[in-house]
C-alpha positions as CSV (number, residue, x, y, z in Angstrom):
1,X,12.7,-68.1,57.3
2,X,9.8,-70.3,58.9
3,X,12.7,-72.5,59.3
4,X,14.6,-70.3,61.6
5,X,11.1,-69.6,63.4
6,X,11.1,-73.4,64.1
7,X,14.8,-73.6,65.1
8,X,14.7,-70.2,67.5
9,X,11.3,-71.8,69.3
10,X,12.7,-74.9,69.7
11,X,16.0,-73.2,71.2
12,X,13.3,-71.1,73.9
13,X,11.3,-74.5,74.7
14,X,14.7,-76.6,75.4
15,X,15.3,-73.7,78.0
16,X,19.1,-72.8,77.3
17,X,19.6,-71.0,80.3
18,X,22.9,-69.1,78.5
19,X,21.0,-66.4,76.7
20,X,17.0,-66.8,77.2
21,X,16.5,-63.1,76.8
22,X,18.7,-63.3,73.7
23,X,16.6,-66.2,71.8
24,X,13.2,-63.9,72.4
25,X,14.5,-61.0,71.0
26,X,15.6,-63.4,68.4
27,X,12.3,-64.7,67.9
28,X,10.5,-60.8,68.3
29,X,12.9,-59.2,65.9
30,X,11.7,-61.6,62.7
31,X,8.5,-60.9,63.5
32,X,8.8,-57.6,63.8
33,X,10.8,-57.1,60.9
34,X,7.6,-59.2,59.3
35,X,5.1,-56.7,60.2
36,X,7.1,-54.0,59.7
37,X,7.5,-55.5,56.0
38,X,3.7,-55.7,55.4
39,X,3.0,-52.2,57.4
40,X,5.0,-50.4,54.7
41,X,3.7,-52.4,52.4
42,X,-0.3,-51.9,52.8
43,X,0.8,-48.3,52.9
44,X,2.2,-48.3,49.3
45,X,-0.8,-50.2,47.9
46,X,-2.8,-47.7,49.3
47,X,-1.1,-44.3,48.6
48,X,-0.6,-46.3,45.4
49,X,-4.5,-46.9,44.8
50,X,-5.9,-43.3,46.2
51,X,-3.3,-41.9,43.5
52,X,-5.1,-44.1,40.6
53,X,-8.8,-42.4,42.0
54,X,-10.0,-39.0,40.9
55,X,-10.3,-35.7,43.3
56,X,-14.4,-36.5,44.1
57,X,-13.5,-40.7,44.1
58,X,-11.1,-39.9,46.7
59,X,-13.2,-37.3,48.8
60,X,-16.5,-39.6,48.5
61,X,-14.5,-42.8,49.5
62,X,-12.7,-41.2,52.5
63,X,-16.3,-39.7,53.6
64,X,-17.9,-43.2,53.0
65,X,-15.1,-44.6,55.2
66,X,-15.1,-42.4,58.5
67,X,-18.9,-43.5,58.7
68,X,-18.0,-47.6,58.4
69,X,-15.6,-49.7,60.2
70,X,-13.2,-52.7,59.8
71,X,-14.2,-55.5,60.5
72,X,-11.4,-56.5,63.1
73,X,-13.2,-53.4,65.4
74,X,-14.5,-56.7,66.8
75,X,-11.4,-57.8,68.0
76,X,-10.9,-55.8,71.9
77,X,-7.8,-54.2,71.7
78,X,-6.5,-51.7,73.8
79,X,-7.9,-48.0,73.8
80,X,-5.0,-45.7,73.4
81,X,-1.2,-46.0,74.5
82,X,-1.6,-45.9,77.9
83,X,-3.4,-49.2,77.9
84,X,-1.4,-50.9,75.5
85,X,1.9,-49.9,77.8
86,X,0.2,-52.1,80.6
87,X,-0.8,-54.7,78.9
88,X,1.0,-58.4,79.3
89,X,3.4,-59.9,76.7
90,X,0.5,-62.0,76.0
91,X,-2.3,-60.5,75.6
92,X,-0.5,-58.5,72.9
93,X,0.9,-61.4,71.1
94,X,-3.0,-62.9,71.4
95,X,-4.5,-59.5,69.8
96,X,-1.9,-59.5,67.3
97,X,-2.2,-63.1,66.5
98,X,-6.2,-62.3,66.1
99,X,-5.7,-58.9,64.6
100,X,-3.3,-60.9,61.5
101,X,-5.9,-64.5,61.4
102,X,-8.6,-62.1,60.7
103,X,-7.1,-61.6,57.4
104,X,-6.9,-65.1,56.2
105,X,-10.2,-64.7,54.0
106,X,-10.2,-61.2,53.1
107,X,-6.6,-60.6,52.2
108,X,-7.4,-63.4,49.1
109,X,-9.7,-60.6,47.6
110,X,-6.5,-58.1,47.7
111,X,-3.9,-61.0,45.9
112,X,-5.3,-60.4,42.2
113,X,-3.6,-57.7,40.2
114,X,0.4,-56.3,40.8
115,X,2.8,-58.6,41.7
116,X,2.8,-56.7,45.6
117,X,-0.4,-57.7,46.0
118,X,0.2,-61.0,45.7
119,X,2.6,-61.3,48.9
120,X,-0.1,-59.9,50.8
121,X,-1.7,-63.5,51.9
122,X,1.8,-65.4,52.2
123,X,3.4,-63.0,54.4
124,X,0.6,-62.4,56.6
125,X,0.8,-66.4,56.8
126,X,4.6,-66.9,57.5
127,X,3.8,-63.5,60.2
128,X,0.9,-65.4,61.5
129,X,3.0,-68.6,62.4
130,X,5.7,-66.6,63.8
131,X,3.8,-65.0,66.4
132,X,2.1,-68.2,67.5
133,X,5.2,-69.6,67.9
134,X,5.9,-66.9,70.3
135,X,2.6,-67.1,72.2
136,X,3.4,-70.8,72.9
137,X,6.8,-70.0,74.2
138,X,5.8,-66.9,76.3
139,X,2.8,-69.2,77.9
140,X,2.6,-70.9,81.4
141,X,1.8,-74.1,81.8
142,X,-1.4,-73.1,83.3
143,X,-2.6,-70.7,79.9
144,X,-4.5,-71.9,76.8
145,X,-4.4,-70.6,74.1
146,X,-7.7,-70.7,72.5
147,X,-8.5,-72.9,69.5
148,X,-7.6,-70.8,66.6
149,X,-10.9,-71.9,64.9
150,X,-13.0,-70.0,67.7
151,X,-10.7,-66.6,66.5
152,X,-12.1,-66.8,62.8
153,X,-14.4,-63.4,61.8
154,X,-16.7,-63.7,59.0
155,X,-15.3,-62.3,55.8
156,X,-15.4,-59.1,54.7
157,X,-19.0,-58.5,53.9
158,X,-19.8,-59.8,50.7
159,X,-16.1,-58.7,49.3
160,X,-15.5,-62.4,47.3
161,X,-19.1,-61.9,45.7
162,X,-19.2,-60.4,42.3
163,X,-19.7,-56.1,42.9
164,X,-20.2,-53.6,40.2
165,X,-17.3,-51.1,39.3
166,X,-18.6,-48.6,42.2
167,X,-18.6,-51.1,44.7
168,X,-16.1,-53.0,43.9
169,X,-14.0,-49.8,44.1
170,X,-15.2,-48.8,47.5
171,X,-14.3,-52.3,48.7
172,X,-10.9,-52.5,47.5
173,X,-10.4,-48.7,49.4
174,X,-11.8,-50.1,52.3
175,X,-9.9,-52.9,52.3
176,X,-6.2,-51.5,52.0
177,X,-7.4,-48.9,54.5
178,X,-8.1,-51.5,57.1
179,X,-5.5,-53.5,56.3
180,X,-3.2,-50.7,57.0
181,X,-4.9,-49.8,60.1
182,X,-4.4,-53.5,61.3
183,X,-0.7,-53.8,60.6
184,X,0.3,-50.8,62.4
185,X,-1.9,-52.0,65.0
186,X,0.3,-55.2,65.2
187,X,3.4,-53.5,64.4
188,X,3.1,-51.2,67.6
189,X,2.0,-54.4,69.7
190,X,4.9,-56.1,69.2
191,X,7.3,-53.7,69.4
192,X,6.1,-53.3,72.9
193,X,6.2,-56.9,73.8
194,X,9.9,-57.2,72.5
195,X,10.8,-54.1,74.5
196,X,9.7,-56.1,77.5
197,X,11.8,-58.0,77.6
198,X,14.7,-55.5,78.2
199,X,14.3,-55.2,81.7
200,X,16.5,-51.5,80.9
201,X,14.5,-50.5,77.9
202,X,12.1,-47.8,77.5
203,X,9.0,-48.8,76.0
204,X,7.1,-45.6,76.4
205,X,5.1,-45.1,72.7
């Protein structure tokens, strides 16, 4: 599949005049059938985990929870749907691209255990390259990207040191909470930016 990322960008780049649209979508359809993949996903492990808790685990982690925050709060994303609606093709591929790289560290801490898990850091990887690739052929000549390196959050608290069975539980809720907060957030940003560029479409939320 990164092959075909490769092959589609190169196809953009060249400038085929034919279909330019039509190599986009191309392009915006894998990787929103990516996110789509990991959305649904990070759902499951979590339905999955708050089914495995008892009645007070559950009630005590969702209080804890409400109070605290992700860390990718830090990242500015738009407000509500209004905003994201007028935001540029890319500034959402940027968020998104900063909203999945934020993940590099933490989603390492989620890979041990079920066999689901452990696609967690290789998807978000192959999803991570496909959107760059689509930031580079959405920019002008006159945009930079910024260095990737400068985009890197600290971990996720202290979730690779070793926790007791309390904490170690609230982690892993908080965790596959976030995660699935951040993967609709991306999901939603680029179905927007693909839906751009159909001059005819509706891409009301």
């Amino acid at each position: 599949m990164l092959i075909m990322f490769t092959h589609l960008f190169a196809v953009v780049c060249l400038g085929v005049s034919s279909q330019p649209i039509t190599d986009s979508q191309r392009l915006f359809s894998i990787a929103v059938s990516r996110v789509q993949h990991l959305h649904l996903l990070a759902q499951r492990l979590f339905s999955e985990f708050e089914s495995s808790l008892q009645t007070e685990e559950q009630r005590q982690l969702n209080k804890i929870f409400l109070q605290d925050f992700c860390n990718s709060d830090y990242i500015i994303s738009p407000i509500d749907k209004h905003e994201t609606q007028r935001s540029s093709v890319l500034k959402l591929l940027s968020i998104s691209y900063r909203l999945v790289e934020s993940w590099e560290f933490p989603s390492r801490s989620l890979s041990a255990g079920s066999a689901p898990r452990n696609q967690i850091s290789p998807k978000l990887s192959e999803l991570k390259t496909g959107i760059l690739l689509l930031i580079r052929a959405n920019q002008d000549a006159a945009e930079v990207f910024p260095d990737s390196s400068a985009l890197q959050l600290a971990p996720y608290g202290n979730y690779y040191q070793s926790l007791g069975a309390d904490e170690s539980l609230r982690r892993t809720y908080e965790l596959l909470a976030c995660l699935k907060k951040d993967m609709h957030k991306v999901e939603t940003y680029l179905t927007v930016a693909k839906c751009r560029l159909s001059p005819e479409a509706n891409c009301t939320l």
